[in-house]
LUMMIMI-468928 format. One record per residue: residue in three letters; x negated, y negated, z of N, C-alpha, C in turn. Coordinates in steps of 0.2 Angstrom, whole numbers, plus 2048, in hexadecimal, padded with zeros to 3 digits. Last residue first. Layout:
<pts>
[ALA,[X,Y,Z],[X,Y,Z],[X,Y,Z]];
...
</pts>
This chain:
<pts>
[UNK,[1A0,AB8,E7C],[19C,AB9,E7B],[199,ABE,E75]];
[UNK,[1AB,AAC,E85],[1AA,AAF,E80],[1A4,AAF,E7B]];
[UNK,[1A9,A9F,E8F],[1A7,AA5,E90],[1A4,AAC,E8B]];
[UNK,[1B0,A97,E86],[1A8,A96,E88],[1A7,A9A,E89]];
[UNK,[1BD,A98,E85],[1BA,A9A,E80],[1B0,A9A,E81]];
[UNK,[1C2,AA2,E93],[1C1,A9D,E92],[1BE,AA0,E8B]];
[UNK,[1CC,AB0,E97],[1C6,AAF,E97],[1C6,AA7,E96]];
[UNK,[1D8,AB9,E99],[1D9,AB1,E96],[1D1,AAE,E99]];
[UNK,[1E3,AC6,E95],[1DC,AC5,E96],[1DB,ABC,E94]];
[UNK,[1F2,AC1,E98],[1F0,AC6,E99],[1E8,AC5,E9C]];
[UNK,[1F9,AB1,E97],[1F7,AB7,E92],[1F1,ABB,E97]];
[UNK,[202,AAB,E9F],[207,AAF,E99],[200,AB2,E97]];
[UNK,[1FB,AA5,EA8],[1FA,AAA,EAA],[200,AAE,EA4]];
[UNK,[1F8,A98,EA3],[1F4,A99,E9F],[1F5,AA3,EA2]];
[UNK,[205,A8E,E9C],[203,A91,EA3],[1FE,A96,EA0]];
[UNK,[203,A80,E90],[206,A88,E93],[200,A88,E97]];
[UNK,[207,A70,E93],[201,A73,E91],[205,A7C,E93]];
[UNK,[214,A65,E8B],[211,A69,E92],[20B,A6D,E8F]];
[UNK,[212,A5A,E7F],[212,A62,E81],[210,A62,E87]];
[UNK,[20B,A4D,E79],[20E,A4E,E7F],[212,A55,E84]];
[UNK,[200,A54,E6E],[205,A4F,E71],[207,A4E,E78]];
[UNK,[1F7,A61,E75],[1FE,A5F,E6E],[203,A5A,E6F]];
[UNK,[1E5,A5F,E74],[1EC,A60,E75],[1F1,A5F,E70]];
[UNK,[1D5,A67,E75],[1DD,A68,E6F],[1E1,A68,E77]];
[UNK,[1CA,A66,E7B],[1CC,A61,E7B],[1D2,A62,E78]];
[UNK,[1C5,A73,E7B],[1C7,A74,E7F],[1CA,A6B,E80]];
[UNK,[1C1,A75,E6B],[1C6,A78,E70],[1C9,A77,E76]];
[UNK,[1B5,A6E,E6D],[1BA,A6A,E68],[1C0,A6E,E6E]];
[UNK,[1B0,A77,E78],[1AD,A70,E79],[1B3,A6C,E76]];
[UNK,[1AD,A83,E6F],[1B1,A82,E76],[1B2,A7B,E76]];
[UNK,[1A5,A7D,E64],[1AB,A7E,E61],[1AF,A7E,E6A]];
[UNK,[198,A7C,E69],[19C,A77,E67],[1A2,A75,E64]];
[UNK,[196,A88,E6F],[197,A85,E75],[19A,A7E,E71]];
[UNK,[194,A90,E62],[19A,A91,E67],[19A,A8B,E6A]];
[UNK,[188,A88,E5D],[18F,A86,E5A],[195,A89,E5F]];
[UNK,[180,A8D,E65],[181,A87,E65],[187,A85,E63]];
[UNK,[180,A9B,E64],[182,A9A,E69],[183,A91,E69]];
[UNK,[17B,A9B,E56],[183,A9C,E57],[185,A9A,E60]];
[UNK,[16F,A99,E50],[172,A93,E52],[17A,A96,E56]];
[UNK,[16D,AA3,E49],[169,AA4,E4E],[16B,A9D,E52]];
[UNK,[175,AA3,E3E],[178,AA6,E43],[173,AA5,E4A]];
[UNK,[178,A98,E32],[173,A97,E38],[173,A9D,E3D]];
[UNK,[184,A99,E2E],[17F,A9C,E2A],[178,A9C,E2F]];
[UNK,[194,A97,E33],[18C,A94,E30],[18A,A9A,E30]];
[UNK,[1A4,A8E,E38],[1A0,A93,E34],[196,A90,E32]];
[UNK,[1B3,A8D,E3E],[1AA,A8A,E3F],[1AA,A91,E3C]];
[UNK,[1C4,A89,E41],[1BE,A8B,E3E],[1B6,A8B,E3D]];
[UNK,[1D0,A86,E4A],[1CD,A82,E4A],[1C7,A8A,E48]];
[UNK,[1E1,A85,E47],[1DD,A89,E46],[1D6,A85,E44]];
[UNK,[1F2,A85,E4F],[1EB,A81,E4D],[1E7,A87,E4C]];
[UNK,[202,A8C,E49],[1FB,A8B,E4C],[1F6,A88,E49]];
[UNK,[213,A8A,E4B],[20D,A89,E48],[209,A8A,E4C]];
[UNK,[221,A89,E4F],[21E,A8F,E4A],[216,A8D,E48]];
[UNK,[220,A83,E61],[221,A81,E5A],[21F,A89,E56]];
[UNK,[21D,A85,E6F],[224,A84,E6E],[225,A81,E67]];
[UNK,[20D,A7D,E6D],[212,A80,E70],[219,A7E,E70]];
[UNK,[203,A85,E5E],[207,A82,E63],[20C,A81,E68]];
[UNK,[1F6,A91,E63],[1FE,A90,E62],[200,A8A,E62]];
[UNK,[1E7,A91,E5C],[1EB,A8E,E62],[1F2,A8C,E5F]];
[UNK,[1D9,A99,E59],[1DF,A9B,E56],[1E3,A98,E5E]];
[UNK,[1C9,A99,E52],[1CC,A96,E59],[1D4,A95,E57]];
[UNK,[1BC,AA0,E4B],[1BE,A9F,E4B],[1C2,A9C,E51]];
[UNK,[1A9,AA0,E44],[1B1,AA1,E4C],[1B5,A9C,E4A]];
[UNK,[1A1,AAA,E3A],[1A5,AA8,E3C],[1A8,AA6,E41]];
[UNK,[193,AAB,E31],[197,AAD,E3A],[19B,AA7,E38]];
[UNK,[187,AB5,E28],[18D,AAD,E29],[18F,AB3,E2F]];
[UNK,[178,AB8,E20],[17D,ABA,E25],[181,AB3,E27]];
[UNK,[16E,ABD,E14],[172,AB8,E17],[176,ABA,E1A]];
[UNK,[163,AC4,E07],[168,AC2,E0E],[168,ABC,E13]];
[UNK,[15D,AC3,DF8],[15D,ABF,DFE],[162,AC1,E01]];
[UNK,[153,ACE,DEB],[159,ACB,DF1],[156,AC5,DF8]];
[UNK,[146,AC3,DE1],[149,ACB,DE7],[150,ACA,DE9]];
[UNK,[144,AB9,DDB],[13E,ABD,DDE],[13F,AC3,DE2]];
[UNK,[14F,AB7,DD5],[14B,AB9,DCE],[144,ABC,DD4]];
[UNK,[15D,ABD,DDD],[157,AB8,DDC],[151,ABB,DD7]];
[UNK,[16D,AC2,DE3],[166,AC5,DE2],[161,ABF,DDD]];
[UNK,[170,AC1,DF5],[16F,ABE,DEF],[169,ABF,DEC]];
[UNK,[17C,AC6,E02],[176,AC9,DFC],[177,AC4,DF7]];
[UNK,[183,AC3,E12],[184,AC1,E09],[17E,AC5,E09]];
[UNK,[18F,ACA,E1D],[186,ACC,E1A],[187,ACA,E14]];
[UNK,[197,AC3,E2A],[197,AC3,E23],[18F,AC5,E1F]];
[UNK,[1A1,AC3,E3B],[19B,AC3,E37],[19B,AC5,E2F]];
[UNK,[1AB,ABD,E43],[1A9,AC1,E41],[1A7,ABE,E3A]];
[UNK,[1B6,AB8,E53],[1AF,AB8,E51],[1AF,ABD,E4A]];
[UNK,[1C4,AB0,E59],[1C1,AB6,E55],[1BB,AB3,E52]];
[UNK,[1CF,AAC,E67],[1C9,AAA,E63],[1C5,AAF,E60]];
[UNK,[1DE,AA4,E6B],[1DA,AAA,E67],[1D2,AA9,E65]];
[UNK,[1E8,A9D,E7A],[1E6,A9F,E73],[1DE,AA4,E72]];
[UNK,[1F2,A97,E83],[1F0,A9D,E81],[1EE,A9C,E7A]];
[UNK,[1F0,A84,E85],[1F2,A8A,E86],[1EF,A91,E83]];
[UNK,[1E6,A79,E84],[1EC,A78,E82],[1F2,A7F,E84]];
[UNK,[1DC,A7D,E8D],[1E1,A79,E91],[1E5,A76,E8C]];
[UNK,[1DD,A91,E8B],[1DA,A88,E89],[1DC,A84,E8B]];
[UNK,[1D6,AA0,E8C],[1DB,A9C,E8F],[1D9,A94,E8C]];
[UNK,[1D7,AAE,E80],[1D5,AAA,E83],[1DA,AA3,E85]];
[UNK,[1D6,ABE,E78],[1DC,AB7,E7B],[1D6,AB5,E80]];
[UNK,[1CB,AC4,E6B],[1CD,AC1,E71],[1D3,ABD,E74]];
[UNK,[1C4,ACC,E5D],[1C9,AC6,E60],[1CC,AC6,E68]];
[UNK,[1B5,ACD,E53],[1B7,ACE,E58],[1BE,AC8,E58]];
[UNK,[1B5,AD5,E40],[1B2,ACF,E47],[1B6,AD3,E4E]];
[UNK,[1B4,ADD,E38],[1AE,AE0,E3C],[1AE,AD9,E42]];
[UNK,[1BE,ADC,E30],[1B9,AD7,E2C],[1B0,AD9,E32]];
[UNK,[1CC,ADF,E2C],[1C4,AE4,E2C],[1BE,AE2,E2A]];
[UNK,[1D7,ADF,E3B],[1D4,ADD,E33],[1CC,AE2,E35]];
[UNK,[1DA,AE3,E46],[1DE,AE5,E43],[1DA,AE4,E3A]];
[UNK,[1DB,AD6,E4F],[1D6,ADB,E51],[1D6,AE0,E4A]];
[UNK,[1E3,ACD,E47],[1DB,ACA,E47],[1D8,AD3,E49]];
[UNK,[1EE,AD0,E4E],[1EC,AD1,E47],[1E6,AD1,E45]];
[UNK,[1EC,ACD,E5B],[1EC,AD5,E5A],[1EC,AD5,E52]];
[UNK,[1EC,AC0,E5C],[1E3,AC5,E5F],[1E6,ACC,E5E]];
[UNK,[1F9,ABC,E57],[1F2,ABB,E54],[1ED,AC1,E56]];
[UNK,[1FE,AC2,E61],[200,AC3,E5B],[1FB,AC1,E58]];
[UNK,[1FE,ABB,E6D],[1FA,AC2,E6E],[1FC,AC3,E66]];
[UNK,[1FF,AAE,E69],[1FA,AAF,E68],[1F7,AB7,E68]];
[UNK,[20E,AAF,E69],[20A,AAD,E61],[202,AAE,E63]];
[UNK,[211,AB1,E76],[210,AB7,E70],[20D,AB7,E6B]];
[UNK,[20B,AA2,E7A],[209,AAA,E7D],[209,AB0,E7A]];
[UNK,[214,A9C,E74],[20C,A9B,E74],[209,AA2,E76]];
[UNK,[223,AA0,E69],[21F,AA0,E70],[219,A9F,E6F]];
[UNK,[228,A9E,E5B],[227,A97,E60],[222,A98,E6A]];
[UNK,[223,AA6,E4F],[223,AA6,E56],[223,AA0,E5B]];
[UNK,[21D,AAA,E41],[222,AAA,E42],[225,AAA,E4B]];
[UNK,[213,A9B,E3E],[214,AA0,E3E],[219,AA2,E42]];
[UNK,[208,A92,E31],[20E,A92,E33],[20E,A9B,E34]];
[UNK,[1F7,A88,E37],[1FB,A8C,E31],[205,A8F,E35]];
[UNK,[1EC,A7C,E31],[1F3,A7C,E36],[1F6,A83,E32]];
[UNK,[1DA,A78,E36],[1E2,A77,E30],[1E7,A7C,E35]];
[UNK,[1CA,A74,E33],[1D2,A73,E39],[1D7,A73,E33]];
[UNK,[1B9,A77,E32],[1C1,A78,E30],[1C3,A78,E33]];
[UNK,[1A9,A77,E33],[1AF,A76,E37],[1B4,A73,E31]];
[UNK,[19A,A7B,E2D],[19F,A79,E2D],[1A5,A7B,E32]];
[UNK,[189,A79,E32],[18E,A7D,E35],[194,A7D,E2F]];
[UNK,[175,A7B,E32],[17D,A79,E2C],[182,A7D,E33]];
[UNK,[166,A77,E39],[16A,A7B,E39],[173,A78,E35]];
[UNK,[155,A75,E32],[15B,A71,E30],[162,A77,E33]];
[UNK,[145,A74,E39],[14B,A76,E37],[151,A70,E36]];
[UNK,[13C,A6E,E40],[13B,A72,E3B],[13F,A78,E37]];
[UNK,[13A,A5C,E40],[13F,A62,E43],[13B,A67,E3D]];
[UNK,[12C,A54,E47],[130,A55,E41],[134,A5C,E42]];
[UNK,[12C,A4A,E55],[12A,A4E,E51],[130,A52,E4A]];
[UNK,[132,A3C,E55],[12B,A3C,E56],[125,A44,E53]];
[UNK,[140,A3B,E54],[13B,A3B,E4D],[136,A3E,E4E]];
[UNK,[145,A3B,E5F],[144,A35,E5C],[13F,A37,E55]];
[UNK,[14C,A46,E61],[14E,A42,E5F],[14D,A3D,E5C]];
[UNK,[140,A54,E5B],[142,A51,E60],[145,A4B,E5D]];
[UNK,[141,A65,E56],[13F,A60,E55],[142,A5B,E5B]];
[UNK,[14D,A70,E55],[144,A71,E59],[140,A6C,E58]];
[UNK,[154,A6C,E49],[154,A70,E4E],[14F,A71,E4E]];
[UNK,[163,A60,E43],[15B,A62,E42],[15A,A65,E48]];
[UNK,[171,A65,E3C],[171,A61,E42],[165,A65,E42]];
[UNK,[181,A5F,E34],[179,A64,E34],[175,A5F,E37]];
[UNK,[190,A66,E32],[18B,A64,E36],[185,A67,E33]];
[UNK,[19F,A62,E29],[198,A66,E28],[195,A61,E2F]];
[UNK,[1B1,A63,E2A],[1AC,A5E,E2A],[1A5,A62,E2A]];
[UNK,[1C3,A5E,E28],[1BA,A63,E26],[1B6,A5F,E27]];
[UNK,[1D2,A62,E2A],[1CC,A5D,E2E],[1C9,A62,E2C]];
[UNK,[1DE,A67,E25],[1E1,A60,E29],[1D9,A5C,E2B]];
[UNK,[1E4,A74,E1A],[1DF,A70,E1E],[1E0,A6A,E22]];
[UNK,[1EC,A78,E13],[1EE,A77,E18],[1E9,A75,E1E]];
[UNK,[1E9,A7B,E07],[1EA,A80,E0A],[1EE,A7E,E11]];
[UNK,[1E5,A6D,E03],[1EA,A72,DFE],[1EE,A78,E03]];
[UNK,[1DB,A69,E09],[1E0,A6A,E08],[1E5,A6B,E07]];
[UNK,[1D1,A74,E01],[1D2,A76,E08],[1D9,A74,E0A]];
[UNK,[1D1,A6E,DF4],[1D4,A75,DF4],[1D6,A76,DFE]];
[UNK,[1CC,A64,DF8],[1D1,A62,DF6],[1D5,A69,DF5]];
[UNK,[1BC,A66,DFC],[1C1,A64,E01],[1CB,A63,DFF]];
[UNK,[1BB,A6D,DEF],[1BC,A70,DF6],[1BF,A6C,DFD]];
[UNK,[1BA,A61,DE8],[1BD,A66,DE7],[1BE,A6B,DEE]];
[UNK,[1AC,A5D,DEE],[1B6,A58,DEE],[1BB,A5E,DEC]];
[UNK,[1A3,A63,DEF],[1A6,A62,DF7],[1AC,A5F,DF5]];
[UNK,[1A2,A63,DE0],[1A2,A6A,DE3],[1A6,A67,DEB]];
[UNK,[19C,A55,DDF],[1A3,A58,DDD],[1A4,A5C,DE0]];
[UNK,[193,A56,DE8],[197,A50,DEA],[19F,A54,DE8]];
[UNK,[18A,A5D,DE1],[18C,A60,DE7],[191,A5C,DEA]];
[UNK,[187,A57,DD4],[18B,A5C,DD5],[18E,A5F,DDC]];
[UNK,[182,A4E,DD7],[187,A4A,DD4],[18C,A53,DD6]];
[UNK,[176,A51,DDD],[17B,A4C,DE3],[180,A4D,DDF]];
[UNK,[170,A55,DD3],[173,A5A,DD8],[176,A57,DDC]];
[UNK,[16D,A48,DCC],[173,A4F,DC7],[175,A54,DCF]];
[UNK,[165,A42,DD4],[16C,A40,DD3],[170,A46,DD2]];
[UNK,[159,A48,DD7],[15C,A49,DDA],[164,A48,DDA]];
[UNK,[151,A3C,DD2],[150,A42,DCD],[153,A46,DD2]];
[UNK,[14F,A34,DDC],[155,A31,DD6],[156,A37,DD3]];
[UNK,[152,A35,DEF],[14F,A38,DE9],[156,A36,DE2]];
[UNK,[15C,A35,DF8],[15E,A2E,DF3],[159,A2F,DED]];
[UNK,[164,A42,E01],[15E,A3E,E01],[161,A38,DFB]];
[UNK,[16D,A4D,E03],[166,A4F,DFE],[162,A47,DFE]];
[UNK,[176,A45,E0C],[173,A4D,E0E],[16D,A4E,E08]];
[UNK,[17A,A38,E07],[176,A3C,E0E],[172,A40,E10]];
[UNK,[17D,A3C,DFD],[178,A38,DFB],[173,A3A,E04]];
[UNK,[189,A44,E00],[184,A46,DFC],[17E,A44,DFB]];
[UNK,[191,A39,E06],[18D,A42,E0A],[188,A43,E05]];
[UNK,[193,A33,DFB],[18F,A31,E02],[18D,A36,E04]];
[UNK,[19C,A3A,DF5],[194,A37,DF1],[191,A36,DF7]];
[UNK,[1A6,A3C,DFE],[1A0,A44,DFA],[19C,A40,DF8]];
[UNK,[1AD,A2E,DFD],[1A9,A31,E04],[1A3,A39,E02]];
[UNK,[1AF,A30,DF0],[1AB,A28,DF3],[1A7,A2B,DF9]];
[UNK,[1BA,A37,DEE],[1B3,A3A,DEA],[1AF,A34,DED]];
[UNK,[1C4,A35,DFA],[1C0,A39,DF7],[1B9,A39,DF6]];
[UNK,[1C5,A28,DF4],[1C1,A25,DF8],[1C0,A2C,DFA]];
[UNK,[1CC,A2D,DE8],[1C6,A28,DE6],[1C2,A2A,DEB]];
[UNK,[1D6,A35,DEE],[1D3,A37,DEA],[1CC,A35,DE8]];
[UNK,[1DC,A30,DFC],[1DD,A30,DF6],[1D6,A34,DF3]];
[UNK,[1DC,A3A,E0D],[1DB,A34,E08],[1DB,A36,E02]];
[UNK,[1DD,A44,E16],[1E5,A41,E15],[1E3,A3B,E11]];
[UNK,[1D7,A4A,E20],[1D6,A4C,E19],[1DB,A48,E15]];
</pts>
């Protein structure tokens, strides 16, 4: 997320032209959803974002076109780095999966084992209501989360996936294990993966 401003707003016109199509009487909402994703990219980071990016991936249709998907599933992925007070991988993380159990969001959190070292993985879900000139509408979001110490540093990675698709979720787990289980740290020895207790894999995680 490390680019100027221009090439910024350059890369959101693209997505945007991507994702709603090159329809003309369709400009004004490319114009706005370009903006809305520049902003948001720039808030993110702000925060300490470091990598966003959206998936949408067509579903029950076939690759070559031949039949037409009859869906659209959306994901987002967020990676950002946050600071915490624990140079151990091992405690940093039983410290995380105990705060995480601890919030009142209704998720779930686990330690898990990764061949960067011990780390955390929390699940938890979100019921939107939107009310509509023909009724309400629900919505349900899911979240996973992916909380990886670094080793022998105050910091943690924190790899995010969220959607809206939930009927997609096993999909997006197995995409999210898959990034996880490729995180190294430079040349860092990898931790022992018997420092944590309960050390499941994140594939596993159900």
């Amino acid at each position: 997320m490390d680019v100027d401003e221009e090439t910024l707003d350059e890369q959101m016109r693209t997505f945007s032209r991507a994702y709603w199509g090159e329809r003309e009487e369709w400009e004004p909402l490319r114009r706005v959803f370009a903006a809305m994703q520049t902003a948001n990219s720039q808030q993110l980071a702000a925060d300490g974002a470091i990598y966003q990016a959206m998936g949408i991936f067509p579903r029950a249709g076939t690759a070559d076109d031949s039949t037409v998907s009859e869906r659209v599933s959306h994901c987002t992925l967020l990676v950002s780095i946050r600071d915490i007070d624990n140079p151990d991988p091992g405690v940093a993380a039983a410290g995380v999966a105990e705060t995480l159990s601890r919030t009142d969001d209704g998720g779930e959190a686990q330690l898990i084992a990764l061949p960067a070292g011990p780390a955390v993985v929390h699940i938890a879900g979100q019921r939107v209501m939107w009310r509509l000139d023909e009724g309400e509408r629900e919505r349900f979001l899911v979240r996973i989360e992916v909380w990886i110490p670094f080793p022998a540093e105050n910091r943690l990675l924190l790899l995010c996936l969220s959607t809206s698709d939930v009927g997609d979720l096993h999909l997006y787990q197995a995409v999210l294990a898959d990034i996880a289980d490729t995180v190294t740290f430079g040349d860092a020895p990898q931790a022992d993966d018997t420092t944590v207790e309960a050390t499941p894999s994140l594939s596993d995680f159900g």
